[in-house]
C-alpha positions as CSV (number, residue, x, y, z in Angstrom):
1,X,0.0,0.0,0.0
2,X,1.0,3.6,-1.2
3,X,1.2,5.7,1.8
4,X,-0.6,9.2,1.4
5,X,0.7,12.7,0.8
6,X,0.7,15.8,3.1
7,X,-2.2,18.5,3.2
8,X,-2.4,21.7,3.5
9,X,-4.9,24.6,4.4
10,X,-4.6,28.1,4.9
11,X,-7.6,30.8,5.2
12,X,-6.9,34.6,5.6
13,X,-9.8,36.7,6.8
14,X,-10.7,40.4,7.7
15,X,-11.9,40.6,10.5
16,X,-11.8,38.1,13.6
17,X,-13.7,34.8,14.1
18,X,-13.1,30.9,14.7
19,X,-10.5,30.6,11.6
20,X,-9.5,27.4,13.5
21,X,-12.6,25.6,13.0
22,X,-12.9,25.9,9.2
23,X,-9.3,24.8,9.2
24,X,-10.5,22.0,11.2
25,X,-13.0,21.4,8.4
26,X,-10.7,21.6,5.6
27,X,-8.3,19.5,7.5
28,X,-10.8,16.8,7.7
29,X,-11.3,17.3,3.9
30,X,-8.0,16.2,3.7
31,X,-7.1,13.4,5.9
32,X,-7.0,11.2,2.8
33,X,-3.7,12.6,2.8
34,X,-2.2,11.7,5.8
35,X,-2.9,10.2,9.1
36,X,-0.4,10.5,11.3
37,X,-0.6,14.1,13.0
38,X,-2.0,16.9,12.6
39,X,-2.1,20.5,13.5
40,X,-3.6,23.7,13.5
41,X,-1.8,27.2,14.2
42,X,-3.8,30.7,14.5
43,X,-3.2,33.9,14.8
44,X,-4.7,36.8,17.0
45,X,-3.1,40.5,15.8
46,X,0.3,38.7,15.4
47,X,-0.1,36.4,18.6
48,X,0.1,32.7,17.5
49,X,-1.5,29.7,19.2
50,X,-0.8,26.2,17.7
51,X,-1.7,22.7,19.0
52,X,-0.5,19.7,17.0
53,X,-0.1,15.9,18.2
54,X,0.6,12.7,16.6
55,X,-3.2,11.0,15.4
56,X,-6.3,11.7,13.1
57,X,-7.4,14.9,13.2
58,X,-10.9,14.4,15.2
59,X,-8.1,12.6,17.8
60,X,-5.8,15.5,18.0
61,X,-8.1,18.4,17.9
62,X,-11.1,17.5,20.4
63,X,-13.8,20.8,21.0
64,X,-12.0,21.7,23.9
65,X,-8.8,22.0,21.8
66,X,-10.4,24.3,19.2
67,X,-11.4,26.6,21.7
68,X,-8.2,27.3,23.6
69,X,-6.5,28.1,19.8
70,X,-9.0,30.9,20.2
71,X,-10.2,33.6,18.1
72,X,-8.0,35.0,15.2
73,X,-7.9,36.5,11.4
74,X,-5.7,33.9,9.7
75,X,-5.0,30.5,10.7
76,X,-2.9,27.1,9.1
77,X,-3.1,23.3,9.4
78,X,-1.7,20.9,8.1
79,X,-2.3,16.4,8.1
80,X,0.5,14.6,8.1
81,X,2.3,11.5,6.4
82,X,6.0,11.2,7.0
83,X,8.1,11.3,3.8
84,X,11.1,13.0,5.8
85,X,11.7,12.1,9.0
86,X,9.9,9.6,10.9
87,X,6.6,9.9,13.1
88,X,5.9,11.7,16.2
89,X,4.7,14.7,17.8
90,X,8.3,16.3,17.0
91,X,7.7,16.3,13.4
92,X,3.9,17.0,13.2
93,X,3.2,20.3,11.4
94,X,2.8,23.7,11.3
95,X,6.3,24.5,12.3
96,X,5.6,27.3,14.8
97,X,9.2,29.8,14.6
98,X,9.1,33.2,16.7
99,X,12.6,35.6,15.9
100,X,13.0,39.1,15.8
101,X,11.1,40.2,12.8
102,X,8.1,38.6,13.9
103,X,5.8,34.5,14.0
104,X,6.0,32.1,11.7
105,X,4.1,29.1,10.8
106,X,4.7,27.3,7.8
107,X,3.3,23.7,6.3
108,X,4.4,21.8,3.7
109,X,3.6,19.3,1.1
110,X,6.4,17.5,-0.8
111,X,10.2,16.3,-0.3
112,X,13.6,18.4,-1.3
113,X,16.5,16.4,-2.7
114,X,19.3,18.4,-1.4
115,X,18.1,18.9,2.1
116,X,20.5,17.1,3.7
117,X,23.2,19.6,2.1
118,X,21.2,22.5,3.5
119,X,21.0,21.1,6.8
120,X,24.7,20.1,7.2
121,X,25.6,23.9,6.0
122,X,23.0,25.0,8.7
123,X,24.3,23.0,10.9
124,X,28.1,24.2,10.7
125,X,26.7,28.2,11.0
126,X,25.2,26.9,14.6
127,X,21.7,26.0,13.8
128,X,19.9,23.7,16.3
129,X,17.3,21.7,15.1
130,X,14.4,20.3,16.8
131,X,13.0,17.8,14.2
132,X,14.3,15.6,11.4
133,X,11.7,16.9,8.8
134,X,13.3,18.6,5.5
135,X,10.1,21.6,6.4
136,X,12.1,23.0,9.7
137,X,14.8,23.5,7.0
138,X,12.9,25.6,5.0
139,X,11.6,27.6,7.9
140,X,15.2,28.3,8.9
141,X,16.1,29.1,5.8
142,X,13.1,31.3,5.4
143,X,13.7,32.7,9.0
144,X,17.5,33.7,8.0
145,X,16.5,35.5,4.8
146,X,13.8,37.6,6.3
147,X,16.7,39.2,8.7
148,X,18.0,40.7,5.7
149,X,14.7,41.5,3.8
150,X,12.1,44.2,3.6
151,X,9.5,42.0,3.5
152,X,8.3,37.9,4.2
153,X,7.7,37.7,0.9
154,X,10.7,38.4,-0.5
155,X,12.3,36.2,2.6
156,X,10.3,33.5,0.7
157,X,11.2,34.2,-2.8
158,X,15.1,34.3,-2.0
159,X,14.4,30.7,-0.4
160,X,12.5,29.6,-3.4
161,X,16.1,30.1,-4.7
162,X,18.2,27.3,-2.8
163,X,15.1,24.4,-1.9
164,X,14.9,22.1,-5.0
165,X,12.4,18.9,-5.0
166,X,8.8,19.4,-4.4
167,X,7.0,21.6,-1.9
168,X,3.5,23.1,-1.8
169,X,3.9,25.8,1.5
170,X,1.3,27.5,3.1
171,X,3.0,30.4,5.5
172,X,1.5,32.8,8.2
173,X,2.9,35.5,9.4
174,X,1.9,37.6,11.9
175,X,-0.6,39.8,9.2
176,X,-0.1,37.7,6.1
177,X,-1.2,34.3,4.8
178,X,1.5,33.5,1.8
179,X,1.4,30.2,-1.2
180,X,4.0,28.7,-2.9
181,X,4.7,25.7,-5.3
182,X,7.7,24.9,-6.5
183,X,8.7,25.5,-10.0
184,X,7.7,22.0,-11.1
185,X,4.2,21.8,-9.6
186,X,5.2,18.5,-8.2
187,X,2.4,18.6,-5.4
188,X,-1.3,20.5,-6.4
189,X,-1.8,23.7,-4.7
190,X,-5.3,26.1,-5.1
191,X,-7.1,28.6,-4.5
192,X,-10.6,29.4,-3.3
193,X,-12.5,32.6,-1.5
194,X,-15.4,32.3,1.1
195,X,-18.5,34.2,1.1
196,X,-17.2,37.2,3.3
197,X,-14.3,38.0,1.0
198,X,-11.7,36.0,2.7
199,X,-8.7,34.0,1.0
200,X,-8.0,30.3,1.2
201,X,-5.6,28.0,0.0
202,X,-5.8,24.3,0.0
203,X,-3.8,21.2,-1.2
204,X,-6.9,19.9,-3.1
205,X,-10.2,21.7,-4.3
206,X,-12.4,19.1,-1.8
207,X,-11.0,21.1,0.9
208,X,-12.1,24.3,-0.3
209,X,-16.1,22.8,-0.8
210,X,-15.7,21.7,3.0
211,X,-15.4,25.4,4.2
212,X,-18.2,27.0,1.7
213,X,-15.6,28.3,-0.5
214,X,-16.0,29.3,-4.2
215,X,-12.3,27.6,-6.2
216,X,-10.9,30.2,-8.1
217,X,-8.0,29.0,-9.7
218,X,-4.7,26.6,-9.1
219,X,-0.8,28.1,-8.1
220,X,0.9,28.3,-11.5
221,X,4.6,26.0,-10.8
222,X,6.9,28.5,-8.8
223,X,3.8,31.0,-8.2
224,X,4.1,33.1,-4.6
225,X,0.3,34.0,-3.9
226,X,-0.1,36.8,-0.7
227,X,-3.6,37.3,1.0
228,X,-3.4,40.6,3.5
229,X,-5.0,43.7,3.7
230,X,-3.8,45.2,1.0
231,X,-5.9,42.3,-1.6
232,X,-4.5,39.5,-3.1
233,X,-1.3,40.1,-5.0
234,X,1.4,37.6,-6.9
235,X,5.1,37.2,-7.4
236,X,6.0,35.0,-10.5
237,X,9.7,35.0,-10.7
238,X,10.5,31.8,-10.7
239,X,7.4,30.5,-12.7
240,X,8.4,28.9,-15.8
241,X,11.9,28.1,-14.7
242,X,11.6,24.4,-15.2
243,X,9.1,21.7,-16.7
244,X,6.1,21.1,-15.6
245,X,6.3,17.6,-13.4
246,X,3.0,17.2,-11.7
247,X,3.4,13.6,-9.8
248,X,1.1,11.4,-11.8
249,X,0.1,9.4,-9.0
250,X,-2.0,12.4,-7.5
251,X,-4.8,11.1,-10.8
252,X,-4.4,7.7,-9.7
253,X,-4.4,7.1,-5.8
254,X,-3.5,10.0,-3.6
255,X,-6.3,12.4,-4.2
256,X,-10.1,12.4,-3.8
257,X,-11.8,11.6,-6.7
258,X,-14.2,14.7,-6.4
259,X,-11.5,16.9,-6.6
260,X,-10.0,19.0,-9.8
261,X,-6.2,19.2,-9.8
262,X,-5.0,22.1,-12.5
263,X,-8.1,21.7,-14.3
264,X,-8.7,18.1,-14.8
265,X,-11.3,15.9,-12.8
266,X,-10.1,13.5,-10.2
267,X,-12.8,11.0,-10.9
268,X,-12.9,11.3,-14.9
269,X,-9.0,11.2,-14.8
270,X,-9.8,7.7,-13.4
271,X,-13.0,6.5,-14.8
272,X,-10.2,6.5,-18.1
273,X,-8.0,4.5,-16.5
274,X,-10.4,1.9,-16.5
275,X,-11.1,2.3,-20.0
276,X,-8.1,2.0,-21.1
277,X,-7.2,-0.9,-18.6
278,X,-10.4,-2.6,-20.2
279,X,-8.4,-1.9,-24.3
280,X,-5.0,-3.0,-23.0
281,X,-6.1,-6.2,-21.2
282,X,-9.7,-7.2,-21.8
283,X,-10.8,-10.6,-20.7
284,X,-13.6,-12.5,-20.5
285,X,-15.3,-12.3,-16.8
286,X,-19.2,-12.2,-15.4
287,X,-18.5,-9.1,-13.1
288,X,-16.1,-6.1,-12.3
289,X,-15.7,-5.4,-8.5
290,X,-12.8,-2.1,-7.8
291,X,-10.4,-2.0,-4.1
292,X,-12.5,0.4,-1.8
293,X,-11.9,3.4,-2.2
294,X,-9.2,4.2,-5.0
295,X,-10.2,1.2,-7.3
296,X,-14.0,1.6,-7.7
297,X,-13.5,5.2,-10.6
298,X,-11.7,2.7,-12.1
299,X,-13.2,-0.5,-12.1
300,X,-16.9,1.7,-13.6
301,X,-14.6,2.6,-16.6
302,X,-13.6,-1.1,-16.9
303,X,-16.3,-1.9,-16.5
304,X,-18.7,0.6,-19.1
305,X,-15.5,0.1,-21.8
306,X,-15.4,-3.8,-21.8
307,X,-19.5,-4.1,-21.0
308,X,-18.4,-6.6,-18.4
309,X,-21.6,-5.6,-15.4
310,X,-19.9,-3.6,-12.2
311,X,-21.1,-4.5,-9.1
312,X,-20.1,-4.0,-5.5
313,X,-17.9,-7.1,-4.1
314,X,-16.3,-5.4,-1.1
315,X,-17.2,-3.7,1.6
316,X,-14.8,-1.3,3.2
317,X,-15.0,-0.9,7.7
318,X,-15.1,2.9,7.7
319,X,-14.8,3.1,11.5
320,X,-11.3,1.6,11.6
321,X,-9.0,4.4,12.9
322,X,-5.5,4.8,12.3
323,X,-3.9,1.8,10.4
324,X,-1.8,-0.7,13.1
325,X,1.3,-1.8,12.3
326,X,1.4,-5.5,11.3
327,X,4.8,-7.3,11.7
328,X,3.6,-10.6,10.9
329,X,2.1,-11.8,7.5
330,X,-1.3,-13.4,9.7
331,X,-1.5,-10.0,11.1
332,X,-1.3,-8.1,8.1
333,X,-4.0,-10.9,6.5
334,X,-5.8,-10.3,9.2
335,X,-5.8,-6.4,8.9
336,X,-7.2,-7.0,5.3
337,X,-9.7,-9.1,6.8
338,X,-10.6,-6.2,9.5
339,X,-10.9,-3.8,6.7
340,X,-12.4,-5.6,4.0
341,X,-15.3,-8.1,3.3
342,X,-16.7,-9.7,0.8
343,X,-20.5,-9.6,-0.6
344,X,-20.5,-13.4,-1.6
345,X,-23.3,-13.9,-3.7
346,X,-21.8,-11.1,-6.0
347,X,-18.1,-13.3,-6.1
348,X,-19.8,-16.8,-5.7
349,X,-19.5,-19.0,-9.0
350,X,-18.5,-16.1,-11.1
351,X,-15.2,-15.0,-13.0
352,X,-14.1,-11.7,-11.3
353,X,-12.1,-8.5,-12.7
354,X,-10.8,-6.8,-9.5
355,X,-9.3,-3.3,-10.3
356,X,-6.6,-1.8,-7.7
357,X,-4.5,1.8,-7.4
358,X,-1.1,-0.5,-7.8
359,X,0.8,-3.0,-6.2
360,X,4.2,-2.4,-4.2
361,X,5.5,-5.6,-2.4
362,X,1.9,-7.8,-3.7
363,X,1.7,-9.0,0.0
364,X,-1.7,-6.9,0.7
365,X,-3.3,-7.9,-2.5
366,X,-2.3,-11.8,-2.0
367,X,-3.9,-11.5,0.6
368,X,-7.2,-9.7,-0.5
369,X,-7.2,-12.3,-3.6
370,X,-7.5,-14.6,-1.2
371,X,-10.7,-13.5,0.5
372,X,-12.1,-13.0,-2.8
373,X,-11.2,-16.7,-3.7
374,X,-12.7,-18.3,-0.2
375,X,-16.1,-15.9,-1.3
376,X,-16.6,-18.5,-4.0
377,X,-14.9,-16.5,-6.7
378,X,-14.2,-19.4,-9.5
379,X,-11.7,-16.8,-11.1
380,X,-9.7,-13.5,-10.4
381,X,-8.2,-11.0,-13.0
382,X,-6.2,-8.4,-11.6
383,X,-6.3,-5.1,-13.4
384,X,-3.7,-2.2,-11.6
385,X,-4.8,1.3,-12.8
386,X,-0.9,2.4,-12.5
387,X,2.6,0.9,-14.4
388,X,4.4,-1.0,-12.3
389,X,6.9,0.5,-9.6
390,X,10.8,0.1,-10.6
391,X,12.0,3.1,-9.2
392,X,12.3,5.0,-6.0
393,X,10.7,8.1,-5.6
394,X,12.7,11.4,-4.4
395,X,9.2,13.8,-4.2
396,X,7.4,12.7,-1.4
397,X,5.7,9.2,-2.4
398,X,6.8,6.7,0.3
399,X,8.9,4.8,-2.1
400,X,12.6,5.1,-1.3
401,X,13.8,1.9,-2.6
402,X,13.8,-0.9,-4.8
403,X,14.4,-4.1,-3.1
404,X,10.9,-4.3,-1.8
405,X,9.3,-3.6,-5.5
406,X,7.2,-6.7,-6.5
407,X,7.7,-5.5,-10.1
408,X,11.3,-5.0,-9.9
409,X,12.1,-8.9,-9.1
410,X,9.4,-10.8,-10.8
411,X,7.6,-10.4,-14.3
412,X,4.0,-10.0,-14.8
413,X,3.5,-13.3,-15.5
414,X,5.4,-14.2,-11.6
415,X,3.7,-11.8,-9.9
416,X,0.3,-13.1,-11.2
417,X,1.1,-16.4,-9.6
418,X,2.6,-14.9,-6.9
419,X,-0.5,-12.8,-5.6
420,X,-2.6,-15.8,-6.3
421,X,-4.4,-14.3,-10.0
422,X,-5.5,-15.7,-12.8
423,X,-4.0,-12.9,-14.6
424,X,-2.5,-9.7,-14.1
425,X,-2.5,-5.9,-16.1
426,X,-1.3,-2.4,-15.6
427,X,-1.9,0.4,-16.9
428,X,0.9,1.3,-19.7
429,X,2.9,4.8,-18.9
430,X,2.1,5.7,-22.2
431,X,-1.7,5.9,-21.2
432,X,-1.4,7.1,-17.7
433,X,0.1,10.3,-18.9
434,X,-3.0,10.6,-20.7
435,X,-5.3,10.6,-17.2
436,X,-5.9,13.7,-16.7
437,X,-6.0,15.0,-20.5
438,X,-9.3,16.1,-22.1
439,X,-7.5,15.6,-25.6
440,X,-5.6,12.4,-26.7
441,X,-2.2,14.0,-27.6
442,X,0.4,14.2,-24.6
443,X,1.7,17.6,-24.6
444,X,4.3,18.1,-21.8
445,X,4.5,22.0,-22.3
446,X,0.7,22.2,-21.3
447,X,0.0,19.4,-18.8
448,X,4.1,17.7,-17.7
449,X,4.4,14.6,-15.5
450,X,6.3,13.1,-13.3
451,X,6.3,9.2,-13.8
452,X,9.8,8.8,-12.1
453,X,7.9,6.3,-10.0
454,X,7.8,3.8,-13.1
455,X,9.9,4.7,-15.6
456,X,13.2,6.2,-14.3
457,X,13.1,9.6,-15.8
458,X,13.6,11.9,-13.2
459,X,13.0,15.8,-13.7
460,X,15.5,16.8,-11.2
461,X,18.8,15.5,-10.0
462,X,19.1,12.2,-8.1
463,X,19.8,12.8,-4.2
464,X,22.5,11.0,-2.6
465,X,20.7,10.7,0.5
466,X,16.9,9.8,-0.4
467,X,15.9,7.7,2.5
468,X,13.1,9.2,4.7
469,X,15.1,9.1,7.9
470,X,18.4,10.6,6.7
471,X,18.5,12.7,9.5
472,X,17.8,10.1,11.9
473,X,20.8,7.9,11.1
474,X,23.7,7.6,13.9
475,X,26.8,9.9,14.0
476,X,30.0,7.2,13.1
477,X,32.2,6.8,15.7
């Protein structure tokens, strides 16, 4: 299983209220993409107040937590999902940072590569850090450059200048509310305004229908965006400095399907994976059943391209908090058991299509197959709406290496008898750079990917320290 993204939420108001509780909302709008922390951080005329703590967010932030953040005109959260540095309440986010010129908060979505070269020269000028997440470097970095600037904003842009990889920020200061996305557009970033004029900014559009407020448009790659009193202005010098490399994988798995990532439809970007799962690798089968949740888009396009009926053949436990860690293989059977059952007298006698995100190490969906089998099931075609893995990703997908890739050490042909199928397909690159297109021709220039994840090319320099706990690892003696 492909461990979620980051989120983020910002909203910047007028006058005073209970910011925190639509962050809260917009939070929850995003817990898809991550689950283990959370945080909000508000502030009151330049006075910040910030809880955060290691959980869901209705677990972190209970009513009595809302209310001590207190009243304020601008206000940041942020759901985690550890891509740098490992779990804990040490590393949950916003990162709260009070100096001379004034509060900070700042949130981030993404990974840099060459973080671990910022923090060693950080680190040899006398910076302490508290956490081993790649965003406290940033925050330093942005922290140092506003000593010498007029401005945050320009703090931010000279910053802009020495992080490379992906980030999506969302900064508050003590009287502005600031957006970035790195020149790439690695990780989605919008826009939205409420009813009463204010601004918000949100990792996915979702978040801005949680809060009542109207999208109006996504960060341009290597866009700065400022909400304060003076209206909404922009600062676009570093916006068209590289390619456009928007992580494919947010059109397959990582974000809700009723969202609209720079213009294209979450849901229709995977209703056509389906389809073209169904042209690649159609088979002959009584019904299509799809993975709760990021396999069912999929599995109705398999299903209304090859004609083959859809129907609902598991049954996802909502009420099943924070996912357990599971040593063991019965344990992690077990888990799919906990979290998945099947409606037998759709599976029982009949030749099943089951449609999934992807597969990683093929232990999960063994073990789902399984179930699916033991329902009656007289045969099971796998259909994966994403390539294969064979590469790590640098960017902030949890996949940092390859020994552990299914697809790396067996063929298709060994994985389907691996997992237990009767056969196996995924989705070619050449047609999952087409997800999110409304016209059939690729065009890089307009809509660039990044595919990294299964084909190698990378649109930035390879790190030589990618693992997720680089900063974790002990000093040599």
């Amino acid at each position: 299983m492909i461990h979620e993204e980051c989120g983020v939420f910002g909203i910047w108001q007028r006058e005073s209220g209970p910011v925190a509780n639509d962050v809260y909302a917009g939070l929850f709008a995003l817990q898809h993409r991550g689950q283990e922390a959370a945080g909000i951080a508000v502030s009151r005329r330049g006075v910040f107040r910030h809880h955060k703590d290691v959980g869901l967010v209705d677990e972190v932030f209970s009513e009595g937590a809302l209310d001590r953040l207190g009243e304020g005109n601008i206000a940041v959260g942020h759901v985690r999902y550890s891509t740098s540095g490992s779990p804990g309440r040490a590393n949950a986010q916003p990162i709260v940072v009070r100096h001379r010129k004034g509060n900070m908060a700042l949130c981030h979505n993404g990974n840099l590569i060459n973080s671990a070269e910022l923090r060693e020269a950080l680190e040899m000028e006398g910076c302490i850090f508290h956490t081993t997440s790649d965003t406290e470097v940033i925050a330093f970095l942005i922290t140092r450059a506003r000593l010498k600037c007029g401005s945050i904003e320009e703090a931010l842009e000279k910053t802009m200048n020495r992080i490379e990889g992906a980030y999506s920020l969302i900064l508050m200061s003590p009287s502005k509310l600031l957006a970035a996305r790195d020149p790439r557009g690695f990780r989605p970033l919008c826009m939205g305004e409420t009813k009463e004029g204010g601004t918000v900014f949100a990792s996915e559009t979702c978040a801005l229908d949680a809060v009542g407020a109207r999208f109006v448009r996504d960060l341009d790659p290597g866009e700065i965006v400022i909400a304060d009193r003076d209206g909404i202005r922009s600062i676009r010098s570093h916006c068209g400095t590289a390619p456009r490399a928007l992580c494919v994988f947010e059109y397959i798995y990582f974000a809700r399907p009723d969202s609209v990532i720079d213009g294209a439809s979450v849901h229709r970007a995977r209703i056509r994976a389906g389809r073209f799962l169904a042209q690649r690798h159609p088979v002959s089968a009584d019904v299509v059943i799809g993975v709760p949740d990021s396999g069912l888009d999929a599995a109705i396009g398999f299903s209304a391209e090859s004609g083959i009926p859809y129907d609902i053949g598991l049954v996802k436990n909502k009420y099943i908090g924070r996912t357990f860690i599971a040593p063991t293989q019965t344990q992690r059977e077990r888990m799919v058991r906990l979290k998945l059952n099947p409606v037998r007298h759709v599976l029982a006698g009949r030749r099943v299509v089951l449609v999934d995100d992807s597969i990683v190490r093929g232990t999960t969906l063994a073990a789902l197959i399984r179930l699916v089998r033991e329902a009656g099931a007289a045969e099971v075609h796998v259909r994966i709406s994403a390539p294969p893995f064979l590469h790590p990703c640098y960017y902030g997908t949890d996949i940092d290496s390859e020994d552990k890739l299914i697809a790396v050490r067996h063929t298709v042909e060994e994985t389907a008898g691996l997992i237990g199928a009767d056969s196996l397909g995924y989705l070619p690159v050449e047609d999952a750079i087409k997800l999110p297109l409304r016209q059939e021709k690729y065009d890089p220039d307009q809509c660039g990917l990044c595919t990294a994840c299964f084909d190698g090319t990378y649109p930035t320099a390879i790190p030589e320290q990618g693992s997720k706990n680089r900063f974790e690892q002990p000093i040599a003696e």
